[in-house]
N, C-alpha and C positions, 0 to 999 in steps of 0.2 A: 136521443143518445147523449152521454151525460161524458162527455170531453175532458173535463176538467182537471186537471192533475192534483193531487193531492199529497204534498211535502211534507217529511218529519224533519224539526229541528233540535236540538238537545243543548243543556249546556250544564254546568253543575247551580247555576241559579240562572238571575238577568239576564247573566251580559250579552247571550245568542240572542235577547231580544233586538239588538241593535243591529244585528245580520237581516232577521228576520225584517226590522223595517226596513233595509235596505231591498231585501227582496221582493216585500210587496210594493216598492217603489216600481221596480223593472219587471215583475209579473202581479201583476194583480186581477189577474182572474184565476191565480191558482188558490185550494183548499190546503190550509196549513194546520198541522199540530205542534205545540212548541212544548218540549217536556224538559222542565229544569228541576235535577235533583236537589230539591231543599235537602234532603234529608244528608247530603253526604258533601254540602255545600260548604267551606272552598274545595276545588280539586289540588288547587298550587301547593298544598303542604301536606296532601295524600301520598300513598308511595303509588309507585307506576303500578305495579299489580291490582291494588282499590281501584284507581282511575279503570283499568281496562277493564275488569269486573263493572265496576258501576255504567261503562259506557256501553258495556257489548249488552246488559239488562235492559240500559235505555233504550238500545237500536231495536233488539228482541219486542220491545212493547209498542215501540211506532212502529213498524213493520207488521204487527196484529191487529191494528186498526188502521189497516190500508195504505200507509206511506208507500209511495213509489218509491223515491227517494229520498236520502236523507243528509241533513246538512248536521255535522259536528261543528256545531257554531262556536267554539273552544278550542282555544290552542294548547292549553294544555293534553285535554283529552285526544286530540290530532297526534299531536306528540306521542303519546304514551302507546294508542288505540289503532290509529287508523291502518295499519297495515293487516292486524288479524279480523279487524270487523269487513276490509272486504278482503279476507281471506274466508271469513265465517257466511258472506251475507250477498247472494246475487241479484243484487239492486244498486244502482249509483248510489257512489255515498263519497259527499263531498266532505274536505279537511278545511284549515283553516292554518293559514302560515303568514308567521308575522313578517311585516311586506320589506322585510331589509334589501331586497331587490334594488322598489324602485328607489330606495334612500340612497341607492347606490349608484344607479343611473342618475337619479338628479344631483348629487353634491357630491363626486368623486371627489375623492382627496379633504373632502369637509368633515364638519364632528357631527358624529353620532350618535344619538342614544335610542338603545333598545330597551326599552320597559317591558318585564312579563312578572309571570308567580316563577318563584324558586323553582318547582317541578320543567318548566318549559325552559328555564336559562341553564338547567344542570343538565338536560336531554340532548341527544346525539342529532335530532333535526335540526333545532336553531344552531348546531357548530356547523352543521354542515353548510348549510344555506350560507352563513355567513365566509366560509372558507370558498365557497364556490365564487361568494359574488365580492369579495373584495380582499381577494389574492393578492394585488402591488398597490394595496392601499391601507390607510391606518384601518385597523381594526374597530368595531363600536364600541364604545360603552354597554356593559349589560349591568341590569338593577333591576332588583324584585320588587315588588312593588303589591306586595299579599295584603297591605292595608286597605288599596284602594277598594279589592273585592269586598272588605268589609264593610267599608264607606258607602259601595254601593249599595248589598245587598240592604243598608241601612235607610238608603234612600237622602243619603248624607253628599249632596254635590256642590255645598258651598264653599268657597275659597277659603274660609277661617277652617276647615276641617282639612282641605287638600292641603294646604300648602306646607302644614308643620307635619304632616306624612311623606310629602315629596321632601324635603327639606334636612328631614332625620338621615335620609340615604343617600342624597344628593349635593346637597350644600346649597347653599342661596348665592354663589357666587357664581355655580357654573353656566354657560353659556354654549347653545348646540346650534347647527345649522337643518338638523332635522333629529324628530322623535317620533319612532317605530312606535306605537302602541300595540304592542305584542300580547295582551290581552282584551275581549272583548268588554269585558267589564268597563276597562278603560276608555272607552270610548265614549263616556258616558262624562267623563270630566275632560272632552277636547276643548272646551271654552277656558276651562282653568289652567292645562298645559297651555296654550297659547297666549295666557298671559304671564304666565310664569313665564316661557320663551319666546318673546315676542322676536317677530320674526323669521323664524322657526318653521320648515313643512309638520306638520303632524300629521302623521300618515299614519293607518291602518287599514289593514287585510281583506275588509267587508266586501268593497265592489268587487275585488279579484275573487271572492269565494263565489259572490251571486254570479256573477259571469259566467263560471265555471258550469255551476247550477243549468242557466240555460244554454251552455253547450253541450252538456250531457244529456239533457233531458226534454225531448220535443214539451211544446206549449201552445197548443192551436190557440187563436185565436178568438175564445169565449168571450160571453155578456159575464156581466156582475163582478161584482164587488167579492175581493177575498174573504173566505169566513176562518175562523181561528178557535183553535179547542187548545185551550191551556191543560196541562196538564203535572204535578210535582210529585215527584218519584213513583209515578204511575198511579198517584189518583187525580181522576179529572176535578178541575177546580169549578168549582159551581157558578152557572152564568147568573150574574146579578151579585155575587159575593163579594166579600170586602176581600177574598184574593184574590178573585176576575179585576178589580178597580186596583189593585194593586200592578197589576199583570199592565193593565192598560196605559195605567200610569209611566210605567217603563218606555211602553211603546210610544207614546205619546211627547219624550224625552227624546228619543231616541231620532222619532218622527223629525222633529223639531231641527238635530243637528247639521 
């Protein structure tokens, strides 16, 4: 008898690959799909209604090829989606919320910056999160930050490409005691925030999503090695292809941080 649980992850490209490494770090003997919509990739400068259309098609397709559960490895799509997708969908389905929590618990009263895509900074979830968790304290900094998604999806993570992208919105003068990486994308240039702010927590969302993941969702304790079906706007990407090596390449990044 065949145990193994089988997880869907979505994101509008990448950057859920960074979740998903996080996941097969803390489960690896689950069976995963990771489905990133090239086709409607960035989400941050879609309007809310494209985003939930494009994410409730995603869910609709991992859930046809067996997903128990499903991770919206996107903060934007979390934002916009995740209250009708389980309103639509009876299976766990995990969100993703940019971690201004623990920013808050570790640097009360210190500076902070919350980086996301325009769609997730103008959205009613991050004001709320933020109103919750720092009520008698300064408020964060928020900054879009829709180039990095390009950069990434470009496979563009060196410092001469990040830095005049951060720099355009930020300034080269400012200095934070922590930075929210409020997109998954972004997590993909934590070695270049970090030297941009040196000293700095850089924090994002991942472990708090995967954690979640295994508190919803039993995960006996199987042999082997996780297996993975890429998939972009619902067609599967072919093993051995230069988008399988592309795919891998992410993970491999991601692996890495």
């Amino acid at each position: 008898m065949n145990d193994r649980r089988t997880i869907g992850f979505l994101d509008s490209g990448a950057g859920g690959i960074t979740v998903l490494a996080a996941a097969i770090r803390k489960l690896p003997a689950a069976d995963y799909l990771f489905y990133a919509d090239t086709d409607h990739v960035p989400y941050g400068i879609r309007t809310p209604e494209e985003v939930a259309s494009y994410t409730m098609d995603a869910v609709r397709f991992l859930t046809g090829r067996g997903a128990e559960a499903v991770v919206v490895a996107c903060n934007t799509a979390t934002s916009m989606a995740i209250r009708s997708l389980r309103e639509a969908f009876a299976l766990p389905i995990v969100g993703m919320e940019p971690a201004v929590k623990p920013a808050a618990v570790t640097h009360p009263y210190g500076r902070i910056l919350v980086c996301a895509t325009p769609l997730t900074i103008g959205g009613e979830k991050l004001h709320t999160l933020i109103d919750r968790n720092f009520r008698d304290m300064p408020k964060p900094d928020l900054v879009p930050l829709p180039e990095l998604v390009e950069l990434a999806e470009e496979e563009r993570f060196d410092w001469d490409s990040f830095s005049p992208a951060l720099d355009r919105v930020i300034g080269a003068d400012k200095s934070y005691d922590a930075v929210v990486l409020g997109c998954t994308h972004f997590v993909y240039f934590r070695d270049s925030f970090q030297r941009r702010f040196p000293g700095a927590d850089i924090i994002d969302g991942n472990e708090g999503t995967v954690n979640r993941l295994a508190d919803l969702v039993p995960f006996p304790n199987c042999g082997g090695a996780s297996t993975i079906r890429f998939f972009e706007s619902g067609r599967e990407v072919t093993v051995g292809s230069g988008r399988e090596k592309r795919c891998l390449r992410f993970l491999e990044r991601a692996s890495s941080l």
